[in-house]
C-alpha positions as CSV (number, residue, x, y, z in Angstrom):
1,X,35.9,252.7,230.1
2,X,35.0,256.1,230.6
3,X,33.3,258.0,233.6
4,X,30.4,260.0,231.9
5,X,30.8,263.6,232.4
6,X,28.9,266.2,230.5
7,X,29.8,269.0,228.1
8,X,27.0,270.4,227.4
9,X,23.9,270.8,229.5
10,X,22.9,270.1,233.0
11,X,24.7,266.9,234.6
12,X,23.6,265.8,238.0
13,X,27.1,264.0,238.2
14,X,29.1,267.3,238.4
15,X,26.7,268.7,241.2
16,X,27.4,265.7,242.8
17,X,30.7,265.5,242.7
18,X,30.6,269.6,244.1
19,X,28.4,268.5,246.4
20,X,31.1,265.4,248.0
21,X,33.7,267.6,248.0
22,X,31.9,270.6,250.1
23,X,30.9,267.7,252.2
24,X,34.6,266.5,252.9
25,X,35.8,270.3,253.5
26,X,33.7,270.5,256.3
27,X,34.9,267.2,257.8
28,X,38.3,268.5,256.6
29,X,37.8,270.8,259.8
30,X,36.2,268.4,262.5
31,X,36.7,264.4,261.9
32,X,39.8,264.3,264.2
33,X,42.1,261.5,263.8
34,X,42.3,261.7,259.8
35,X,45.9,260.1,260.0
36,X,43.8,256.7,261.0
37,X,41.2,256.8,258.7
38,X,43.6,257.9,255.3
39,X,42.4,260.8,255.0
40,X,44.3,262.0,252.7
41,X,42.8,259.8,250.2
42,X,39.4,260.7,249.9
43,X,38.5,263.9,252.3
44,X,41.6,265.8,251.5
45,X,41.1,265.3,247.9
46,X,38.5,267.8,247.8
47,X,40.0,271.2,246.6
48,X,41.8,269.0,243.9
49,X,38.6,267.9,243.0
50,X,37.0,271.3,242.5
51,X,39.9,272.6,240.7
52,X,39.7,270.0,238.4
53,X,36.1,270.9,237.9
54,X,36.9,274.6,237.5
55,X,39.1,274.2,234.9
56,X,36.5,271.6,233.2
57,X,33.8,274.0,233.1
58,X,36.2,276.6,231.4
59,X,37.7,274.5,229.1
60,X,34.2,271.8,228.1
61,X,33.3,274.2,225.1
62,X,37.1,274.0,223.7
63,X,40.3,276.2,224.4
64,X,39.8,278.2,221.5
65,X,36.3,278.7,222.9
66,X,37.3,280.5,226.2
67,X,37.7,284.3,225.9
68,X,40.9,286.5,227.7
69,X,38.2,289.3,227.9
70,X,37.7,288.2,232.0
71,X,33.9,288.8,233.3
72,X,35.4,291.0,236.1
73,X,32.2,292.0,236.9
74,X,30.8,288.3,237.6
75,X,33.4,287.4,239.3
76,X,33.4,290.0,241.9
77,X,29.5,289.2,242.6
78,X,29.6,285.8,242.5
79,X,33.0,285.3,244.7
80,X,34.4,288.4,246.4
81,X,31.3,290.2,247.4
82,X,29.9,287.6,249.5
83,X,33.7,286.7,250.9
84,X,34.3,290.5,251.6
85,X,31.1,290.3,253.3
86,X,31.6,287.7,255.6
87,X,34.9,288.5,256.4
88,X,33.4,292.2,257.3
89,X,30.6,290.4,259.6
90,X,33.5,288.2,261.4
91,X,35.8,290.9,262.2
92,X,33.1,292.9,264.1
93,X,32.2,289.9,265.7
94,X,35.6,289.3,266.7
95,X,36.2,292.5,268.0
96,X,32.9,293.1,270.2
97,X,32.4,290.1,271.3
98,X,35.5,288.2,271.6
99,X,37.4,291.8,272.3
100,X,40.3,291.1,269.4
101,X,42.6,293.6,268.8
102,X,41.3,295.8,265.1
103,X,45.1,296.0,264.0
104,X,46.1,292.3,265.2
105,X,43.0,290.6,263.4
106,X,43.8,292.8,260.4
107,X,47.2,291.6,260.0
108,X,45.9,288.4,260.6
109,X,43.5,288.6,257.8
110,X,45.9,289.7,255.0
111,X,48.2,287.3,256.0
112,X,45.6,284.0,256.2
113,X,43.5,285.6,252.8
114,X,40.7,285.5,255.3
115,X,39.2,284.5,258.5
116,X,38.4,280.8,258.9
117,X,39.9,277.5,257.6
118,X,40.1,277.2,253.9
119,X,39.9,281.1,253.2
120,X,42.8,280.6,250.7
121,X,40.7,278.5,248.2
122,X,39.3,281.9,247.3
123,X,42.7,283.1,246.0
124,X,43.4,279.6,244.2
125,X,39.9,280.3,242.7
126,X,40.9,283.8,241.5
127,X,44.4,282.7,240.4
128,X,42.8,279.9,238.3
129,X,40.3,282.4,236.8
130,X,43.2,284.4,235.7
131,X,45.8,282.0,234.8
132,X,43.1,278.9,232.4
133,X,42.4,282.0,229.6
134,X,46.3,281.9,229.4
135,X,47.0,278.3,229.5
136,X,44.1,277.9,226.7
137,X,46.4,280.2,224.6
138,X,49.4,278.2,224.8
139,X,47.3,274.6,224.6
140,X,46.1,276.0,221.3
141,X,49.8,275.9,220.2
142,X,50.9,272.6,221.6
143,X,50.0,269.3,220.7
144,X,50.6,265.8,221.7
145,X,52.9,264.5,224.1
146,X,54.5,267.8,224.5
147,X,51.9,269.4,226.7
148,X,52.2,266.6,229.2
149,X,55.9,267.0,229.4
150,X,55.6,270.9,229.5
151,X,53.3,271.1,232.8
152,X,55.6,268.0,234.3
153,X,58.7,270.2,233.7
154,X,56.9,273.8,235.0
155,X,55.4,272.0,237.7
156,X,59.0,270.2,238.6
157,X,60.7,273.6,238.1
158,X,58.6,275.1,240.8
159,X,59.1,272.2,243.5
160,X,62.9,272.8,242.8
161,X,63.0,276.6,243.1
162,X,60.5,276.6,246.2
163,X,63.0,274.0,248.1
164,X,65.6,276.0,247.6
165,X,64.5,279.5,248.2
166,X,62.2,278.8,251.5
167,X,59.2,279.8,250.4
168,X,57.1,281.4,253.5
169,X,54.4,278.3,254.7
170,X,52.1,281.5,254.9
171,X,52.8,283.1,251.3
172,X,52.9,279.7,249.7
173,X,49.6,278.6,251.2
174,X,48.1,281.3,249.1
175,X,49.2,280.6,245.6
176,X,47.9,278.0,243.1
177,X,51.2,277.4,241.7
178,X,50.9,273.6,243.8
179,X,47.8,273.0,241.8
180,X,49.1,273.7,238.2
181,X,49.5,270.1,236.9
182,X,45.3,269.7,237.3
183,X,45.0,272.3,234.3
184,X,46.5,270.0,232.2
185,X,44.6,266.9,234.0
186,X,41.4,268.9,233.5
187,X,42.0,269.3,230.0
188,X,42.2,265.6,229.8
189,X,39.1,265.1,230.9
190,X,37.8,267.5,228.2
191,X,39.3,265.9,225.3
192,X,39.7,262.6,226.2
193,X,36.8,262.2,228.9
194,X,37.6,260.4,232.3
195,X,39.6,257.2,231.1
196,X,39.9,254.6,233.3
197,X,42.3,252.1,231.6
198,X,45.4,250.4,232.4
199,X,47.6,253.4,231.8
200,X,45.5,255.6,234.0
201,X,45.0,253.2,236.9
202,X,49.2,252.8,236.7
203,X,49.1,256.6,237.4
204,X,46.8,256.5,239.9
205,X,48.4,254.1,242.0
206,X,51.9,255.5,241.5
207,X,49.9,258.9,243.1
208,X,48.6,256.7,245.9
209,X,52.0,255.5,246.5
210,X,53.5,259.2,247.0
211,X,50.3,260.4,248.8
212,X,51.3,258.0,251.6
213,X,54.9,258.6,251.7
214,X,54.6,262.2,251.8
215,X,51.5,261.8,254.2
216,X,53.2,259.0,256.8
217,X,56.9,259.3,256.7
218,X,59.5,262.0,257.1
219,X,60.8,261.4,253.3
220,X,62.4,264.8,252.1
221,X,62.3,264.2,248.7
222,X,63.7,267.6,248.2
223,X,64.4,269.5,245.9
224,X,62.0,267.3,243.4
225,X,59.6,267.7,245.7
226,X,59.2,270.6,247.9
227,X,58.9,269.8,251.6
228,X,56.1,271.7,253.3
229,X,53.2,272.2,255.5
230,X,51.1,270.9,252.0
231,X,52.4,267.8,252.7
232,X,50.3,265.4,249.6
233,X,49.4,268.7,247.2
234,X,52.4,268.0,244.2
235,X,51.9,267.3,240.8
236,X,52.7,263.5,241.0
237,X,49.4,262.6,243.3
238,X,46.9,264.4,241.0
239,X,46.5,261.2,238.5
240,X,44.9,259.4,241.6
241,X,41.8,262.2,242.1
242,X,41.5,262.6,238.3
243,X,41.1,259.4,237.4
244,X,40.5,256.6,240.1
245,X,38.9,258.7,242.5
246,X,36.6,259.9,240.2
247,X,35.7,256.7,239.3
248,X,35.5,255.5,242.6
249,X,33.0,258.0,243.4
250,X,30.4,257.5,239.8
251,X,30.6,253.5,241.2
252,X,29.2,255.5,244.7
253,X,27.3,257.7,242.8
254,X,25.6,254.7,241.2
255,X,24.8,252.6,244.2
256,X,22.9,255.8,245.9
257,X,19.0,255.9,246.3
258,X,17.5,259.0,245.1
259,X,17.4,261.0,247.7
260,X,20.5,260.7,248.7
261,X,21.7,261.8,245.4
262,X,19.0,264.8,245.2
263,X,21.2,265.6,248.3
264,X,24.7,265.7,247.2
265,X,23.4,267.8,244.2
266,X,21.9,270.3,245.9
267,X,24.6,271.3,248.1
268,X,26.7,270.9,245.2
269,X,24.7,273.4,243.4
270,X,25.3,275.5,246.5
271,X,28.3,274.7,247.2
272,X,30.1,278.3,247.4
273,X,27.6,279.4,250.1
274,X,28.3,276.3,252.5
275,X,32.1,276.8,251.9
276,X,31.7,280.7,253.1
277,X,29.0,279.9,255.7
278,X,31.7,276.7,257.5
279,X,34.3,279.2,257.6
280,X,32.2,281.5,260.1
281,X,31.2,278.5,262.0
282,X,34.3,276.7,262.2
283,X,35.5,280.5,263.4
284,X,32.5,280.9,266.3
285,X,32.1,277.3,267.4
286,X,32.9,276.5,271.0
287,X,36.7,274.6,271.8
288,X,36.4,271.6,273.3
289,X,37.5,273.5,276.7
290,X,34.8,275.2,276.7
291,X,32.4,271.7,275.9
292,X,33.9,270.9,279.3
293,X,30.5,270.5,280.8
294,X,29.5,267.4,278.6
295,X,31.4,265.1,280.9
296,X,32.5,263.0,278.2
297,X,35.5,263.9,275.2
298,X,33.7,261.3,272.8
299,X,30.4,262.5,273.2
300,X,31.6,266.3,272.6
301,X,33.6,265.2,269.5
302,X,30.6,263.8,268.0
303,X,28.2,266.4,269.0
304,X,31.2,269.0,267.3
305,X,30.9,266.8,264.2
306,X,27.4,266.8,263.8
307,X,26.9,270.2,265.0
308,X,29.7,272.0,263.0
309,X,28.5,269.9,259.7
310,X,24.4,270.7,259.9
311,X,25.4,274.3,260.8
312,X,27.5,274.6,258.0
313,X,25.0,273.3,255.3
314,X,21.2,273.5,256.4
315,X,20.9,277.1,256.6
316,X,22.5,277.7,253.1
317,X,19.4,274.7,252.5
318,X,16.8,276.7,254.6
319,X,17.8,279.6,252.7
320,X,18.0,278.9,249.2
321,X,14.5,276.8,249.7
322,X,12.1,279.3,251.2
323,X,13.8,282.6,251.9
324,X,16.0,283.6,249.1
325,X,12.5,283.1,247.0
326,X,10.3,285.2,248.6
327,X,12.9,287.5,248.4
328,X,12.9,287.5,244.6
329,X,9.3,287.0,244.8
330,X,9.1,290.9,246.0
331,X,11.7,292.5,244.6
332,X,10.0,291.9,241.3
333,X,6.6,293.2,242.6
């Protein structure tokens, strides 16, 4: 069977999907406990997930469709302007208020690609948008079997040189070269839709296999794979979010009243904005030392989790629902 996903036009699924993963990156950053509750198979699966949509939306018109002339311009509006912004806003924060040293937070910032958990997605993003026009080149010029065998022999190539030459945790954190093997996963999904069959269910569970050993054992499987901080993010575990995950979440997807699923599409559609907007809070919001006063480690834990999560994605909500068009509303007066 297949998972319907759209190629052309609008397709509530995709928003949905967006709107899961954005969801599970701010859990990614307060459910504590994940070893318990695996995790690694579902919530961490998230930036896989939007890369694999990123390189959907590039490639759903055909590689010989996509054009090498980059929208520079676009990009810096849509993604850098806002990130610069907020990262502007947090440093003066953290320097009046929480009296940081200038030069400390600095180096801090070029070496994290930010302020805030998940800052480096923003990098992967840009390294994606850079490296797909490329790829769809050198897809044009392969065919069959080969392709597969090409992106399991880069991607291997990479694991082997990385374990051997010590890659910095801090360096390595920032490039997208873990995530290759979804461009040619993504692609799949563009010419041969979502398949769920017996093939791709063998694949997926061979990636759920791996996911666990790498997430709950001391395995180094170097140098095949490399052994890092990244512990589940190698080529071999994509087949599980490309295929049975995905499927997993349409059989969701199907079962959810419509308001629930307006609600995953909409902060799907927003997506970008919550991911920015959880980075400040996650930054700002109070340690648990300083929730001392609640009496209770339980109760502060769930009032972090609910806290952290509303703050992250109602105001992007609030926002985009009555601000943002009254603003439009009189600049074109």
């Amino acid at each position: 069977m297949l998972v319907p996903i759209e190629k052309k036009g609008y397709d509530p699924f995709i928003d949905y999907l967006k709107g899961v993963c954005i969801l599970f990156v701010v859990l990614t950053h307060c459910l504590p406990l994940q070893e318990y509750m695996l995790f690694s198979l579902w919530g961490a699966q998230a930036v896989p997930l939007f890369l694999l949509l990123q390189v959907f939306h590039a490639y759903k018109r055909g590689v010989n469709h996509i054009s090498l002339s980059y929208d520079f311009k676009k990009l810096f509006h849509r993604i850098f302007k806002p990130f610069i912004l907020l990262i502007v806003i947090q440093l003066i924060l953290l320097i009046f208020l929480k009296q940081h040293s200038l030069i400390t937070t600095i180096k801090s910032i070029i070496l994290s690609g930010g302020i805030g958990p998940g800052s480096y997605y923003v990098w992967i993003y840009v390294q994606f948008f850079l490296i797909l026009p490329l790829v769809a080149v050198a897809i044009q010029r392969i065919r069959g079997g080969y392709l597969l065998l090409i992106f399991i022999f880069v991607s291997v190539l990479f694991e082997v040189v990385f374990a051997y030459i010590h890659i910095p945790a801090s360096l390595y954190r920032l490039l997208a070269i873990r995530y290759l093997f979804l461009i040619y996963l993504g692609y799949m999904w563009v010419i041969r839709g979502i398949e769920i069959n017996k093939k791709t269910v063998i694949l997926s569970f061979i990636s759920i296999f791996f996911i666990l050993i790498f997430e709950y054992t001391d395995i180094n499987l170097e140098p095949l794979f490399f052994y890092n901080d990244w512990a589940i993010f190698h080529w071999i575990c994509y087949f599980y979010v490309a295929y049975l995950f995905v499927y997993l979440l349409y059989k969701v997807y199907q079962q959810l009243g419509g308001y629930l699923k307006s609600w995953f599409s909409i902060i799907g559609k927003y997506s970008y904005e919550i991911f920015l907007l959880q980075m400040f809070v996650f930054t700002f919001f109070p340690s648990y030392e300083c929730m001392d006063f609640i009496g209770n480690i339980y109760l502060a834990v769930l009032i972090k989790i609910v806290l952290t999560t509303s703050l992250s994605i109602y105001p992007v909500l609030l926002y985009k629902r009555y601000i943002a068009p009254k603003l439009k509303l009189n600049n074109n007066v």
